[in-house]
N, CA, C and O atoms as a MOPAC input file, in Angstrom:
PM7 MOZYME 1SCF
protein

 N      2.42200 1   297.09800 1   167.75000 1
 C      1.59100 1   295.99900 1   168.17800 1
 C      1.94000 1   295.63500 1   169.60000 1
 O      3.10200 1   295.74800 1   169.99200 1
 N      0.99500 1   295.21100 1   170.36600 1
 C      1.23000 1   294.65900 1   171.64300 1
 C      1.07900 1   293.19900 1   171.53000 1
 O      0.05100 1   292.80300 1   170.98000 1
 N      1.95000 1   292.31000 1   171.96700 1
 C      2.13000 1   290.74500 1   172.18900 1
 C      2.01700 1   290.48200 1   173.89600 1
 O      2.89800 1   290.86300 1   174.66800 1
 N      0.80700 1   289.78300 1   174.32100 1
 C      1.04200 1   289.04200 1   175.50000 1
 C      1.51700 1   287.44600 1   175.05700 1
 O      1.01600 1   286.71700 1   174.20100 1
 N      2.58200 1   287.21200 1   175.89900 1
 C      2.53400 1   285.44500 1   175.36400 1
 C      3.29000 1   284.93000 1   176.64400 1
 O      3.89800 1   285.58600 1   177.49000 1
 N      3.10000 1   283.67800 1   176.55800 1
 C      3.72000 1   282.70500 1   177.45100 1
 C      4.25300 1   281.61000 1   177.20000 1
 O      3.44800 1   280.81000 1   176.72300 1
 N      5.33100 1   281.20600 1   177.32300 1
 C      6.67400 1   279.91400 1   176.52700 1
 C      6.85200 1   279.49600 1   177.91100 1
 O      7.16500 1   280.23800 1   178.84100 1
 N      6.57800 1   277.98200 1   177.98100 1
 C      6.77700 1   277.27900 1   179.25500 1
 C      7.92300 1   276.12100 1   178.10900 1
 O      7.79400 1   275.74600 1   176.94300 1
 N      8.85000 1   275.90600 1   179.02700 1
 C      9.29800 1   273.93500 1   178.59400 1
 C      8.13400 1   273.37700 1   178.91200 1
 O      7.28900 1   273.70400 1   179.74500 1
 N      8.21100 1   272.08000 1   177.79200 1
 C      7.18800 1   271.03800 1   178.28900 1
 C      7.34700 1   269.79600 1   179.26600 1
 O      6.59000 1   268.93000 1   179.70500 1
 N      9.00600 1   270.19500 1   179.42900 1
 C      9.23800 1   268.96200 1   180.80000 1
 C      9.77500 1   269.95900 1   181.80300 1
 O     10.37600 1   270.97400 1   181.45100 1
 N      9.55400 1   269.65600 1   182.98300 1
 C     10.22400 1   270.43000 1   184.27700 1
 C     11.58000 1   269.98200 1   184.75200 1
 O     12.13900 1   268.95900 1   184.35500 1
 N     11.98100 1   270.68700 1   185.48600 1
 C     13.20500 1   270.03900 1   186.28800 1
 C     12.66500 1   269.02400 1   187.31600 1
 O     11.46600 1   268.74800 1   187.34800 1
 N     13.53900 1   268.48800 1   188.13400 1
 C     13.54200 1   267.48000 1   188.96200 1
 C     12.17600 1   267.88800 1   190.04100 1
 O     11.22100 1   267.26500 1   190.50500 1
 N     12.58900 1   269.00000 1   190.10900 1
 C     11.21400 1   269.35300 1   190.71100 1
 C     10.01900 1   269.90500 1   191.01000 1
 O      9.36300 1   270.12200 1   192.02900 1
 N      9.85800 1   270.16700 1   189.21200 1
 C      8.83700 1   270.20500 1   189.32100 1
 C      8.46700 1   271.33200 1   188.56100 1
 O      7.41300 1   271.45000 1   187.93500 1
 N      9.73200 1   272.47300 1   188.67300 1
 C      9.91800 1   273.72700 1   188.73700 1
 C     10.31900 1   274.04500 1   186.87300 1
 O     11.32300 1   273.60500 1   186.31300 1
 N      9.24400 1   274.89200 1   186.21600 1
 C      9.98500 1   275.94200 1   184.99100 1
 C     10.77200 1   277.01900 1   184.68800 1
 O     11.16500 1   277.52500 1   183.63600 1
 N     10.94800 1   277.31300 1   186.15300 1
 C     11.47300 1   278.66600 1   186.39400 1
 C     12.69600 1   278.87500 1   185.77800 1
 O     12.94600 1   279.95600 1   185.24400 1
 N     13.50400 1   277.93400 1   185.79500 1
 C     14.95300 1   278.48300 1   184.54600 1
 C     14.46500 1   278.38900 1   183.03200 1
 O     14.80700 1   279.30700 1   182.28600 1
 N     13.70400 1   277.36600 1   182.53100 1
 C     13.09900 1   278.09600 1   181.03400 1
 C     12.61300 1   279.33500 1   180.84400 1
 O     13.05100 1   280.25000 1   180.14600 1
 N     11.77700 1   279.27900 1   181.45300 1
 C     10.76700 1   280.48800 1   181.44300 1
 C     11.42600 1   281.84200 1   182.08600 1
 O     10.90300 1   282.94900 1   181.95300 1
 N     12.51400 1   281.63500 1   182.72500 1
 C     13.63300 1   282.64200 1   183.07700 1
 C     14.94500 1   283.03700 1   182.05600 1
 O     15.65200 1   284.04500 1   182.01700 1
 N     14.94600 1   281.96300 1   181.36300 1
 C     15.64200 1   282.16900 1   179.96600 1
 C     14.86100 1   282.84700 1   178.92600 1
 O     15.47700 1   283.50800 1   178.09000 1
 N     13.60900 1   282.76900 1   178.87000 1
 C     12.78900 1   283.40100 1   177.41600 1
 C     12.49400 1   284.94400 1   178.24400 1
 O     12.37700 1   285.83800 1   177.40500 1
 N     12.38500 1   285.32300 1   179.32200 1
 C     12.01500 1   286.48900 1   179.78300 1
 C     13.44600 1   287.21500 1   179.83100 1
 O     13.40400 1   288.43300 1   179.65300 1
 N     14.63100 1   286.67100 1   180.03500 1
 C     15.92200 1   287.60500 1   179.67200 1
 C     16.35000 1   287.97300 1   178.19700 1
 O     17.14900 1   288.75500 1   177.68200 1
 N     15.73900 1   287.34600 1   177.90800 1
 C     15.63900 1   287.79400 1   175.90800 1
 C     14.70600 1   288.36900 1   175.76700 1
 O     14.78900 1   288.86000 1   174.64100 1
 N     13.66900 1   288.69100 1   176.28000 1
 C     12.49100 1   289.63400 1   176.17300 1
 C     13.32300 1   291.15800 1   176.72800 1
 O     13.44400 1   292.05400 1   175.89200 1
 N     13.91600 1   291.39700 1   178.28100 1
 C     14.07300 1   292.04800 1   178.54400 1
 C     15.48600 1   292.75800 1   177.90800 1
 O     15.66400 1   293.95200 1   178.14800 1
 N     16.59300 1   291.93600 1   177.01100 1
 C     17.66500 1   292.50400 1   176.55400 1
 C     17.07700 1   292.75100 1   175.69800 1
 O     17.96000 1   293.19300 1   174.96300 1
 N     15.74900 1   292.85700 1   174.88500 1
 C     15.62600 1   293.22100 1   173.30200 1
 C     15.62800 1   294.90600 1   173.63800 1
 O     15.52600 1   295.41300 1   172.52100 1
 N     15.68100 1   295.76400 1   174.42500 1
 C     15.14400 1   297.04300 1   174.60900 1
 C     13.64000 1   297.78300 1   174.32400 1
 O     13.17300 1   298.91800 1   174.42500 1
 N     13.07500 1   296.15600 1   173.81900 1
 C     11.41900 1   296.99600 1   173.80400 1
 C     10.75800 1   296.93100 1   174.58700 1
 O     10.92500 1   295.77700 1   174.98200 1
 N      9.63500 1   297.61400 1   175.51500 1
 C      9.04300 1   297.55400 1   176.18000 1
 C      8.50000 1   296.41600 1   176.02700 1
 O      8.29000 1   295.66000 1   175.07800 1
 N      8.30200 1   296.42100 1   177.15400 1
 C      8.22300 1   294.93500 1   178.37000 1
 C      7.64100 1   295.22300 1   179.58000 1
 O      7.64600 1   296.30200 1   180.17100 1
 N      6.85400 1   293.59600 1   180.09000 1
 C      6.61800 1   293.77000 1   181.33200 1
 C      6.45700 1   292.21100 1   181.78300 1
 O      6.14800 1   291.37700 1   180.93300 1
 N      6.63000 1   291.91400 1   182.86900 1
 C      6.07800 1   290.43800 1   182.93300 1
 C      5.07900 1   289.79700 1   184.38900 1
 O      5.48500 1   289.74200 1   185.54900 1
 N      3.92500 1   289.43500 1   183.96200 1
 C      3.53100 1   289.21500 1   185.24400 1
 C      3.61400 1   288.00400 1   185.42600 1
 O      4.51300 1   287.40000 1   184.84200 1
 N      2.57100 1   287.19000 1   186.41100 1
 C      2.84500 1   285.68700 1   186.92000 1
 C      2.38100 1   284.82900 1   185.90400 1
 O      2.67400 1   283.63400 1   185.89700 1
 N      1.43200 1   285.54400 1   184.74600 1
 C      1.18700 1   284.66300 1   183.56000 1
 C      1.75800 1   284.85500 1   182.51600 1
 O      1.77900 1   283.84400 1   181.81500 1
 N      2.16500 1   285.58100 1   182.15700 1
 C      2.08900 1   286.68900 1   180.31800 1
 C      3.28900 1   287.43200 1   180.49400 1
 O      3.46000 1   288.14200 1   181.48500 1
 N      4.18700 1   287.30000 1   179.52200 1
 C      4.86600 1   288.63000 1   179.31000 1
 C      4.41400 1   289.33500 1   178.01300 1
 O      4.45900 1   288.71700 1   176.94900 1
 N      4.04700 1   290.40700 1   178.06100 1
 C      3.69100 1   291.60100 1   177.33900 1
 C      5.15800 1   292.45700 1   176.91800 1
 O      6.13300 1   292.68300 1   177.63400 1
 N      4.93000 1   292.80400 1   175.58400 1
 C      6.01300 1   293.45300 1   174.74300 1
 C      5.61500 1   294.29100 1   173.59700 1
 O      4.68200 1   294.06500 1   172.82700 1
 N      6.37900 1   295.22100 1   173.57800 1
 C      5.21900 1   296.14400 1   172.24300 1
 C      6.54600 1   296.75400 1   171.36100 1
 O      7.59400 1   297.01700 1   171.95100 1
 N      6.37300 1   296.98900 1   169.63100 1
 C      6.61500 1   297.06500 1   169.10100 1
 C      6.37000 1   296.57000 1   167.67000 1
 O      5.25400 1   296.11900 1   167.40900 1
 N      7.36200 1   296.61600 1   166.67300 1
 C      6.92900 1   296.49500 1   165.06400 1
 C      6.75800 1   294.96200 1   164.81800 1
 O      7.59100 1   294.13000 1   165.17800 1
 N      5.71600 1   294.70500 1   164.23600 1
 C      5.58900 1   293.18200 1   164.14300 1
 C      6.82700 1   291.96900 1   163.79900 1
 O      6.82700 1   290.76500 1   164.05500 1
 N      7.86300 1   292.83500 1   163.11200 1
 C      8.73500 1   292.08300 1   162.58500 1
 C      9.68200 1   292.13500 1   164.07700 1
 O      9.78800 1   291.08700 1   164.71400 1
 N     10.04300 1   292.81800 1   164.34900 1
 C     10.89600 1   293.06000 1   166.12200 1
 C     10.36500 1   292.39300 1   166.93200 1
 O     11.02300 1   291.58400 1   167.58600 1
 N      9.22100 1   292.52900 1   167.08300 1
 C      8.56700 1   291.54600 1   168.17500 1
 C      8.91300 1   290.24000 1   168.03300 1
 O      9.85400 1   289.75700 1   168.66300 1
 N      7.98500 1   289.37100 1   166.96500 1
 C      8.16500 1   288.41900 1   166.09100 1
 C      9.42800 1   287.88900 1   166.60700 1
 O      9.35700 1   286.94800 1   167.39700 1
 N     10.65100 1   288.38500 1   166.25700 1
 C     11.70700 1   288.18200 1   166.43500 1
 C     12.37900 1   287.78300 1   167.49300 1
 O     13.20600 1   286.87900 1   167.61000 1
 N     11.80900 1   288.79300 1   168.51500 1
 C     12.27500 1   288.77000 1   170.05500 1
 C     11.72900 1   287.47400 1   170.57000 1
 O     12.33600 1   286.63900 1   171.24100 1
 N      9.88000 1   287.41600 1   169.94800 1
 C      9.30900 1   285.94000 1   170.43700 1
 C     10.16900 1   284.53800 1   169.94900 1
 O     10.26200 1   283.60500 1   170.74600 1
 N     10.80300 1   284.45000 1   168.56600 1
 C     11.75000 1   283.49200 1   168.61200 1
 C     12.85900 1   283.08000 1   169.15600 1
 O     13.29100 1   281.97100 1   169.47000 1
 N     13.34000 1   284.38800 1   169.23000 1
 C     14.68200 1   283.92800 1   169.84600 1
 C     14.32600 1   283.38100 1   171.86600 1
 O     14.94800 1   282.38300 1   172.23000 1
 N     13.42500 1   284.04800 1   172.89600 1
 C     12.83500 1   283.56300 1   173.61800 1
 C     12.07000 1   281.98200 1   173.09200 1
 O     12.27300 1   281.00900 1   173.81800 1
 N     11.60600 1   281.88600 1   172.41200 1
 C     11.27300 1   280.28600 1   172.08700 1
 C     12.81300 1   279.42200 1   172.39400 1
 O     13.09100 1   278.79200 1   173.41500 1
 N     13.72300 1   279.63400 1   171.10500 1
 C     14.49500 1   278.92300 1   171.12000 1
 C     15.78000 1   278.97100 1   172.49200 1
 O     16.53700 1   278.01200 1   172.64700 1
 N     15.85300 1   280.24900 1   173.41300 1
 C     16.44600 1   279.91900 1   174.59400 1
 C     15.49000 1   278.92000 1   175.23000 1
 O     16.21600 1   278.25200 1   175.96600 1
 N     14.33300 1   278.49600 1   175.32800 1
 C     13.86400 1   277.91100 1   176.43500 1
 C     14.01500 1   276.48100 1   175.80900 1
 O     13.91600 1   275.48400 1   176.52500 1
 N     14.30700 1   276.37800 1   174.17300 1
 C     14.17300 1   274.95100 1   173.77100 1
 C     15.50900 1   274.34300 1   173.93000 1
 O     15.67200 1   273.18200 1   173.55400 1
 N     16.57200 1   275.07800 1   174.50000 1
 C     17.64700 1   274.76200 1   174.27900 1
 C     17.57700 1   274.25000 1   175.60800 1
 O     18.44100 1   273.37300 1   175.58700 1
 N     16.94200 1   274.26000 1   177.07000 1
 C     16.54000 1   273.74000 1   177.99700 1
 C     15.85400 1   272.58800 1   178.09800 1
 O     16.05900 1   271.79000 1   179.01300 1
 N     14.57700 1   272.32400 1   176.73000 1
 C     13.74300 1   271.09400 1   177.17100 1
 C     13.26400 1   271.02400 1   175.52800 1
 O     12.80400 1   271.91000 1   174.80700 1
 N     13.53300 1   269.76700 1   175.28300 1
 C     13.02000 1   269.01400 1   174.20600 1
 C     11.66800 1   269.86400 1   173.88200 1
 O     11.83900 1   270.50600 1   172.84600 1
 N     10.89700 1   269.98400 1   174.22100 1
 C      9.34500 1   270.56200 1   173.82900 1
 C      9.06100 1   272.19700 1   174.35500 1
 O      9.27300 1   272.63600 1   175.48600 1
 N      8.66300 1   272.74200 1   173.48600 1
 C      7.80300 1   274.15200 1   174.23000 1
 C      6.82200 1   274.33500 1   173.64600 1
 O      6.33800 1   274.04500 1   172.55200 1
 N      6.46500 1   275.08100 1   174.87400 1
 C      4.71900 1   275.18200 1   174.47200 1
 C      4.61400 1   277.32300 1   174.61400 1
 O      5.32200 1   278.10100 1   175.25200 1
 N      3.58400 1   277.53700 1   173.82800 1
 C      3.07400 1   278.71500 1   173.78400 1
 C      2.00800 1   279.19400 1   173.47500 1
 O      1.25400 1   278.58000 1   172.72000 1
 N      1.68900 1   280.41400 1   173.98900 1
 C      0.42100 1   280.82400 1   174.36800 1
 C      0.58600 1   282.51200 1   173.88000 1
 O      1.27500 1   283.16200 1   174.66600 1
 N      0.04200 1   283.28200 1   172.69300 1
 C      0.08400 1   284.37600 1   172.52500 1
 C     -1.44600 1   284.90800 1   171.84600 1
 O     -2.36900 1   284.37700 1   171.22900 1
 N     -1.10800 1   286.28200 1   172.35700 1
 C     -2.21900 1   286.68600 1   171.91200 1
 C     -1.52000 1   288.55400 1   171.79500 1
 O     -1.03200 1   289.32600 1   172.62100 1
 N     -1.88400 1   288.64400 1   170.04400 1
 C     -2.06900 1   290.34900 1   169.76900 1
 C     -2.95800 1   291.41000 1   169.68500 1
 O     -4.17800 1   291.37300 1   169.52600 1
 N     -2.27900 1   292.27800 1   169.79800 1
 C     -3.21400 1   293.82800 1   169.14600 1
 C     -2.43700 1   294.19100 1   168.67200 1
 O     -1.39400 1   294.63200 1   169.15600 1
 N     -2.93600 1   294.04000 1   166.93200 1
 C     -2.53600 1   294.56900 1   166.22800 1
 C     -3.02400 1   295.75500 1   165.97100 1
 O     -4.23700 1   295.73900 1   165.76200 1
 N     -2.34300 1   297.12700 1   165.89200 1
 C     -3.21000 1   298.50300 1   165.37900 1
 C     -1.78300 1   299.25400 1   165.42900 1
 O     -0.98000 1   299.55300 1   166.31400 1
 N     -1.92100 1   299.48500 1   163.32300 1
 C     -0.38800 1   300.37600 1   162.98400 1
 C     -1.05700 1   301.42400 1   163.61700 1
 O     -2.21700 1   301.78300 1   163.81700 1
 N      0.59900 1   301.95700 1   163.97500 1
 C      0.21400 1   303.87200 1   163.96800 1
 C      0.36600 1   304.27800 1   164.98900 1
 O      0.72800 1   305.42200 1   165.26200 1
 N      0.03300 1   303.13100 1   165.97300 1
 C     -0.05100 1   303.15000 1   167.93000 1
 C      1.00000 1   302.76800 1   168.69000 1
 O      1.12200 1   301.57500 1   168.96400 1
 N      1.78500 1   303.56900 1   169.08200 1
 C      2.90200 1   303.26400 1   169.77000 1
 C      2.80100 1   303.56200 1   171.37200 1
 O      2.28100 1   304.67000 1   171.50400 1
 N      3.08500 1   303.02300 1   172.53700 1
 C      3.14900 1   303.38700 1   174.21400 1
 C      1.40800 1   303.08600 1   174.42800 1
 O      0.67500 1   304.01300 1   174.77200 1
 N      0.81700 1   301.56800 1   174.15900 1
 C     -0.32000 1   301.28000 1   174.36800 1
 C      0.00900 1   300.46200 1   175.42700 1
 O     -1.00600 1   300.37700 1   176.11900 1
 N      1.04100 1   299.71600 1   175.98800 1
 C      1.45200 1   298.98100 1   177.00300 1
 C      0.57900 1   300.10300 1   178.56900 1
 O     -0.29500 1   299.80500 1   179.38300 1
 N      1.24500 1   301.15100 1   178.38500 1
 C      1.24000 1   302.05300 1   179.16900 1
 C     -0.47800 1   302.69000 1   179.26300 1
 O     -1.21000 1   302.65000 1   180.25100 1
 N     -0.76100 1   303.20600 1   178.02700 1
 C     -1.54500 1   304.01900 1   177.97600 1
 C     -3.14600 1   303.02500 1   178.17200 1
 O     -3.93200 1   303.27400 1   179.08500 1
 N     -3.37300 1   301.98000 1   177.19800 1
 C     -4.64300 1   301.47900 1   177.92000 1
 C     -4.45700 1   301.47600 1   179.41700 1
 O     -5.39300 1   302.08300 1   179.93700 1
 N     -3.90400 1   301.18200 1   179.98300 1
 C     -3.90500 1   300.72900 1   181.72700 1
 C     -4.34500 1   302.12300 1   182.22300 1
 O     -4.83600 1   302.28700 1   183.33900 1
 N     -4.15000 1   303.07900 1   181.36900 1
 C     -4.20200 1   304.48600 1   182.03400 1
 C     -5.71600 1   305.07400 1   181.81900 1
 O     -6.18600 1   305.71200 1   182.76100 1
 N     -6.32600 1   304.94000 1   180.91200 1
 C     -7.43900 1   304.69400 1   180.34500 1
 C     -8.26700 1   304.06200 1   180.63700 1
 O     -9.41200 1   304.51200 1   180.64100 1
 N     -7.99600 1   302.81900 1   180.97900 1
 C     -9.10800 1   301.99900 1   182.43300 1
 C     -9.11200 1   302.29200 1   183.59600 1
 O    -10.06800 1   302.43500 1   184.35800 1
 N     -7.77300 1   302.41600 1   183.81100 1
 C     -7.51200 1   303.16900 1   185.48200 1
 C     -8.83400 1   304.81700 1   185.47600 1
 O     -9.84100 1   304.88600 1   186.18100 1
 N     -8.45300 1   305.67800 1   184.68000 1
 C     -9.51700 1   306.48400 1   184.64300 1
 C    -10.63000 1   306.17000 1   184.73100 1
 O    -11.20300 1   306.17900 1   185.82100 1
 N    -11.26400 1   305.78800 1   183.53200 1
 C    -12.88400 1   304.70500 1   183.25600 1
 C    -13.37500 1   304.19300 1   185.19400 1
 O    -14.39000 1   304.42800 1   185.84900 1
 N    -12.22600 1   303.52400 1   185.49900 1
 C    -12.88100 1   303.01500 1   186.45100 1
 C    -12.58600 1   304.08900 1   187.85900 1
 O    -13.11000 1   303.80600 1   188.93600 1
 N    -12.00800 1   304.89600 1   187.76400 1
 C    -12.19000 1   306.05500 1   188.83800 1
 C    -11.23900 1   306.00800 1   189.84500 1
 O    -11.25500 1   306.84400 1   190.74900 1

């Protein structure tokens, strides 16, 4: 399965800034060893629903251990059987579109 999601704290620092929450849930994304990627919205992660799942909690709870509230934003593709879709759709549109 592929997971895009996004875990913000719901309070900021002094100024303003999420960047150490949201820098705490993306270093638990990246020590889980599953593919990963992260852009300026979404981090994307692929693997078995239960691994993923997993990886998305423990990223929840580093960022709650920062700020009373979190908030999140996910969205899947689910399809058993399909493994290196992180990679391969992008490759597949990249073609499509020439």
């Amino acid at each position: 399965m592929l997971v895009a999601f996004s875990i913000s704290p719901g309070s900021a620092s002094e100024d303003g800034s999420v960047t150490d929450g949201v820098a705490a849930a993306v270093k638990v994304v990246r020590d889980s060893g599953l593919p990963n990627e992260t852009n300026s919205m979404f981090t994307n992660i692929e693997g078995e629903w239960d691994e993923v799942m997993a990886v998305i909690k423990r990223a929840i709870d580093a960022v709650a251990a920062t700020s009373p509230r979190v908030g999140l934003v996910l969205k899947a593709d689910i399809r058993p059987g399909y493994d290196g879709q992180m990679t391969a759709k992008v490759e597949r549109l990249n073609s499509a579109v020439g």
